[in-house]
Structures are given as C-alpha cells and as structure tokens.
Phi, psi and omega in degrees: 000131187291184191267152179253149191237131162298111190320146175254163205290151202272336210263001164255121165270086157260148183274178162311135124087025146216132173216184207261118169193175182303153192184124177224141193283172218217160189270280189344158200240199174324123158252179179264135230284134178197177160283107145327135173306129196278154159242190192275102203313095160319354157216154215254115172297153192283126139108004197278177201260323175250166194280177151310145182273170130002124172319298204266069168247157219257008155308313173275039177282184192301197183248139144101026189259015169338311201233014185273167199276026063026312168259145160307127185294008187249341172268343199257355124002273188321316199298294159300320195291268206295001129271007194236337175230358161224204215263359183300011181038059204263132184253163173250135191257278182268142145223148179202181182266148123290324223259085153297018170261316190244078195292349178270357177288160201191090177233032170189141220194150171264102199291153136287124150266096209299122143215164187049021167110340174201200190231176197216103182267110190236175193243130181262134199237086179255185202237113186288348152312262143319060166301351205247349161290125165319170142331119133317147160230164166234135175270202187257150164353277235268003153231057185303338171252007155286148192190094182268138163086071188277143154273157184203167202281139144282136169315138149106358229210114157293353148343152145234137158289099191244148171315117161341124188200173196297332178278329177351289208225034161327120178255103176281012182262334149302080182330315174295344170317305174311313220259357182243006159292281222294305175293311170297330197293319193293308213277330177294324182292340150309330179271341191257274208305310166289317162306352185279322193274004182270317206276358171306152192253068164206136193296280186330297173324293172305331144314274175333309183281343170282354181255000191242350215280359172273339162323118160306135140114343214283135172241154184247173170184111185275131164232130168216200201132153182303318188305312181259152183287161179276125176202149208237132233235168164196134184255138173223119156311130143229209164063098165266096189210148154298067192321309193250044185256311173292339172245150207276165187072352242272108191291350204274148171261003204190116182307147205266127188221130151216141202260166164255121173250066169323101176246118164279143162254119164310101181249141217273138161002282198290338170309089182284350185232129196266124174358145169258143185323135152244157189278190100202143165276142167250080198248189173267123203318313167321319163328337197275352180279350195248308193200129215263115155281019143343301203259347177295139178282159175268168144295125152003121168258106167289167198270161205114292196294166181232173180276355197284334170265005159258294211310309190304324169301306154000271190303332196286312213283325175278302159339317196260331164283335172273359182269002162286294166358288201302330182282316183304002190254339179302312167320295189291339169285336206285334180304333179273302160332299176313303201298340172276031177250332180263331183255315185112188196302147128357143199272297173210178204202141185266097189305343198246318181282296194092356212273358179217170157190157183232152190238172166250143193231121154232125180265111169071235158261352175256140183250120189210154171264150179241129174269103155245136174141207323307146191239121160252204199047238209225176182294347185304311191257043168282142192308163166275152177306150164280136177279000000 
C-alpha cells in the first residue's frame, strides 16, 4: 500500500508527487554545493501528508546531518549524490520528519536550486514510512501552472498516459535518482519558464528573444506580482572559452562561468517610451581569484541596440582580459621567484594564483615574516621588483 496523499486546495491542478507551495528565493547568487544548517520549517506546505513539525521535532538537529542516522541510508544516498557529485550546485536548507511513527527519522528537507542567476526553491517530500514510493516535490505558488510530466489521453481510449520520465521506474536503491529526478524537473522548469516569457504582449521582449534564442545555455525567467513590476529576467552565458583549462594548476572543482544578466521591464501599450534593460555581469565566486568581473566596465547600450548586437562586443572585451588575468599570474610568479635571492626561498607562496607569498626577514636580533601581496589589477598595475 502506497503513502496517502492529502486532498489539496481545488485551485491548484496537480499530477502525483508533484505540488505547489511557498518558495522564496534567497539574494546569493551560485555557491559551492553544502547544507545550510537545517531548521525548522516556517511553513506548512500545500498539499503535504503531515503538519509542520514541532519546535522540539528532529528538525532542529545539528547543522550538517547529511550522512548521520537521523536520514534513512537509501535518502542520505540520494541526498550526498545530488550535492556532493553532481554539478547543479544544489544547497540543502530546511529539514525535517513527516513520520508520526518514526518522529526522529529525517525524510524531507528544502533544495535551493540554482537557476537563472539565483535560486529556486523547492520542497522533497519523501516518506520513511513507504521506502519504496519516489518523492513528492512541491514547487512554489507562482508557478502553479507549471506541471511537468503532464499526462494525455490514449489513442483510441479514456486511459491516460504519461512520457518516460525519472518517476517511471523509481529505484530507491539507486544514489542517483534524487539528482536525476531534480535535473530532469529543472530542464522541464527551463522550458516552462521561456514559454512563459515567448507569450509576454510586448514587441521588443519577442525580438530580443527571437534573435538570441539559438544561443546555448541561455535561461529566462518571468516575474510579476502585485508588490513588483512585471519583468522578464535573462541569464546569458558568455566567453566560449574553458577557464579552467587555461590555468594551469586550475584548484576549481565546478566549471568557472560567467553570465550577463539582462532584466526587461515589461512594457505597457499606452506607454511611448520603453524602460531602459539593466546589466550586470555574474560569475561563479571562485573565478575571483583569477579575475573580478567586479572591475569590468560593460560597454554602452545604445538605444536600438539589441542584445544579439551587444553580446559580440562584450564577449570579445573579457575574453581578452581574462587571457591578461592569465598572463599576469606568470608576472607575479617570476616576482616571487626574484625574491629568492634576496630574502631565500618563501615561507609558502600561493602556487596557482601567485597573488601572495611570505618570507623570513631577519633584522639585526629580530627575526619576522614579511608578506607580500596580494597583487590585483591589469597588466599596467604589475608588482614592482624587489629592492
């Protein structure tokens, strides 16, 4: 006998063991995949089989219980596979039980999901009770009409049907499942999140997006609400280039990217002059060590332009500052070199990067390390020789 699912509010169309529920995104932009230390959930999800838990409920257990006997070993699997291998970068927030039977048991917990530039919060409902039933997941309100792994009629028939998919032939014994239930759910929310942003009524928006849309990689994301303006958001990859391929030594665990982040305001009819677009560049925080796009300047968007006719420029002007990045680390190695003939070898040295190294100095009867570094900026601002 399956997990029992609690009848739901009428005003959500949900399939099985996916539903709708608060989800609010977090200000951080991409991290490297960890636990938030879990808590106690502030809200009680739409459609779920148990109440919130409790203050003193096994939610509040310690930060970090990935792998402690607190989770069922076929969820704390699932769970280190999609944050410890594979690349979605997924953090875990909240956790807590469902099991009035087993109340110390830890079978449901809240992903962060990276899309667009920020995350996207959904909640995995598994049952510790019923090991051998997928997951529930609940998405957030405002995307009530998303509904992946839609069912349709058989020909010929009154049956229904649905397309192969990650729920098919669930194995809860197969660490990979969770992460590739998760991957598939993102790339249908990728495909649902650009139909939403093709069907916006405004001419500029439907341009833009017909000149960019054979770009790879590219994600949209429509946001409105009474509190916020209606605006359709785009993350673009750029620089086809390997980052961490070009440095040698390269310490990253997660390929190093960085995007242009294009926000529309949607604009209304009656309205003659249209909002102007805002920029920012994004990368993944590791990247800062090599190169900030912090210090980049964008180029001008003149009025007119479109992005399909900014982005070459763009792409050309970073491309050519990070193979500067790249030449400077060699500068900075040969400078730390230099220092041994005058100080002796480096106490430690930062091997990949270049940007710091410490000496042993002796003055007289006192002996003290000396630091030099950290060294930024363009080739312009290169360390100076040792005196």
């Amino acid at each position: 006998m399956g997990p029992h699912l609690a009848p739901l509010n009428s005003s959500h169309n949900v399939l099985p063991f996916l539903f709708c529920s608060l989800s609010l995104p977090p200000d951080s932009f991409l991290g490297s995949p960890e636990i938030e230390g879990p808590t106690i959930p502030d809200r009680e999800p739409t459609g779920a089989r148990s109440p919130k838990p409790p203050p003193n409920s096994a939610a509040a257990a310690a930060a970090g219980v990935m792998a402690s006997d607190c989770f069922p070993p076929f969820i704390a699997a699932q769970l280190n596979y999609l944050v410890h291998q594979s690349t979605l970068g997924v953090k875990v927030e909240n956790v807590w039980s469902g099991s009035k039977s087993y109340p110390g048991v830890l079978d449901r917990f809240t992903l962060l999901i990276p899309y667009c530039l920020d995350y996207i919060k959904w909640d995995v409902l598994y049952n510790a009770e019923f090991p051998l039933c997928p997951p529930d997941v609940i998405f957030a309100p405002e995307d009530e009409h998303f509904h992946p792994f839609r069912l349709r009629s058989r020909e010929g028939g009154n049956e229904m049907e649905g397309a192969k998919n990650s729920l098919s032939d669930w194995n809860h014994k197969d660490p990979t499942r969770l992460c590739a239930l998760i991957q598939e759910l993102r790339d249908e929310y990728t495909d649902y999140q650009r139909r939403r942003a093709g069907e916006v009524d405004d001419d500029r928006l439907t341009f833009e997006i017909s000149t960019i849309l054979s770009r790879e990689g590219i994600e949209m994301h429509m946001s409105s609400g009474l509190d916020k303006p209606q605006e359709v958001k785009f993350a673009v990859p750029l620089v086809d280039m390997n980052i961490n391929k070009v440095v040698h030594g390269c310490p990253w665990r997660h390929l190093q990217k960085i995007h242009l982040q294009v926000v529309y305001p949607v604009g209304k009819k009656y309205v003659s002059a249209a909002s102007a677009s805002r920029l920012k560049l994004v990368s993944t925080p590791e990247l800062k060590a090599l190169f900030s796009v912090d210090d980049v300047k964008l180029p001008s968007w003149v009025d007119g332009m479109c992005m399909a006719e900014y982005l070459p420029h763009l792409e050309e002007s970073l491309q050519g500052q990070i193979m500067e990045a790249v030449a400077l680390i060699d500068i900075r190695r040969h400078f730390i070199e230099a220092l041994a003939p005058v100080f002796g070898r480096p106490v430690e040295a930062d091997p990949v990067f270049c940007r710091k190294a410490t000496v042993l100095v002796a003055s007289g009867v006192f002996t003290f390390l000396a630091f030099e570094g950290s060294f930024k900026g363009s080739s312009s601002s290169s360390p100076p020789p040792p005196s």
